[in-house]
N, C-alpha and C positions, 0 to 999 in steps of 0.2 A: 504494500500500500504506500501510496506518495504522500509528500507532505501538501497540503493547498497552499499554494502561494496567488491566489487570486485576490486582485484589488489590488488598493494602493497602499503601498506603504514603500517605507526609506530608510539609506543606509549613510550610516555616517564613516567618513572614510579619517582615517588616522593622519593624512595631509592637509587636513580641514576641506575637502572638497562632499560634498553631498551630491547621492543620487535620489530621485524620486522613480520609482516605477510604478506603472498601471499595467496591470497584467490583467488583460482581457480573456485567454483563453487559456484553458489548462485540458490535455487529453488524459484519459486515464495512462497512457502508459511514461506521463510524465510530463512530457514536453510542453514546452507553452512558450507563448508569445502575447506583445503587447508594447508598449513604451516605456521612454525614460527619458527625466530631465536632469541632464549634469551639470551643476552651476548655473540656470536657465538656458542652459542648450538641449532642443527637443533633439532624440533620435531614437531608431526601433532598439527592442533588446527581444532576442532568441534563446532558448535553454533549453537545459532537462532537470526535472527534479527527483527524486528518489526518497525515501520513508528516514536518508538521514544523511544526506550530500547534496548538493546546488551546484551546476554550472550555467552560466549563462556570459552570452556576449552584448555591450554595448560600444556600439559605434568599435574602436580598436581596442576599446577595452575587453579585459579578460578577467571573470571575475567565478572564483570557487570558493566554496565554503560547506562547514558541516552545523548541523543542527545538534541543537545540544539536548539530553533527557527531557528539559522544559519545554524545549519549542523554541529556544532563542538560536539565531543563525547567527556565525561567524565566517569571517574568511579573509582572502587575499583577493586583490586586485593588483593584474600585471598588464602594462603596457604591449597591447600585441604588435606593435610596429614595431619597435626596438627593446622591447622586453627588461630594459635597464630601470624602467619607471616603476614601484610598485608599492602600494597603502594597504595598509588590513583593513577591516570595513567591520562593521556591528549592523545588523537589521533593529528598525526601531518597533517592529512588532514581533509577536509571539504566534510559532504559525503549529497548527494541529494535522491530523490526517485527513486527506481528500474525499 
């Protein structure tokens, strides 16, 4: 079973940079899509989610993380152009099963 990460909620990133996403659709076998705004810059973000891992892409950004016993998501974001850039990130919501 997935975790739902449907709707909007936000990440704060350890460089001070904030993402907002809107995640519109979630399939049962994880994947989902929908948006995100990085410092008020719109763009699409694509993923997969699983019952206790996150991947997802924005814009070149490259962002994974795992869910924690509570439902709180942590992780890393790596610059995927040059990969030298990278912020841990915190989710500001608490996400349960799909």
């Amino acid at each position: 079973m997935t975790m739902d990460v449907r709707g909007q909620w936000g990440l704060g990133q350890g460089n001070g940079s904030t993402v907002l996403l809107n995640v519109r659709q979630q399939d049962p076998d994880g994947s989902f899509g929908g948006t995100a705004t990085v410092d008020g810059h719109a763009a699409g973000v694509t993923g997969k989610v699983t019952d206790s891992e996150i991947a997802f892409q924005v814009e070149h950004g490259i962002y994974i993380g795992r869910f924690t016993f509570e439902g709180r998501l942590t992780g890393l974001t790596v610059d995927g152009q040059n990969g030298h850039s990278q912020a841990t990130w915190l989710a500001t919501e608490l996400f349960g099963p799909l």
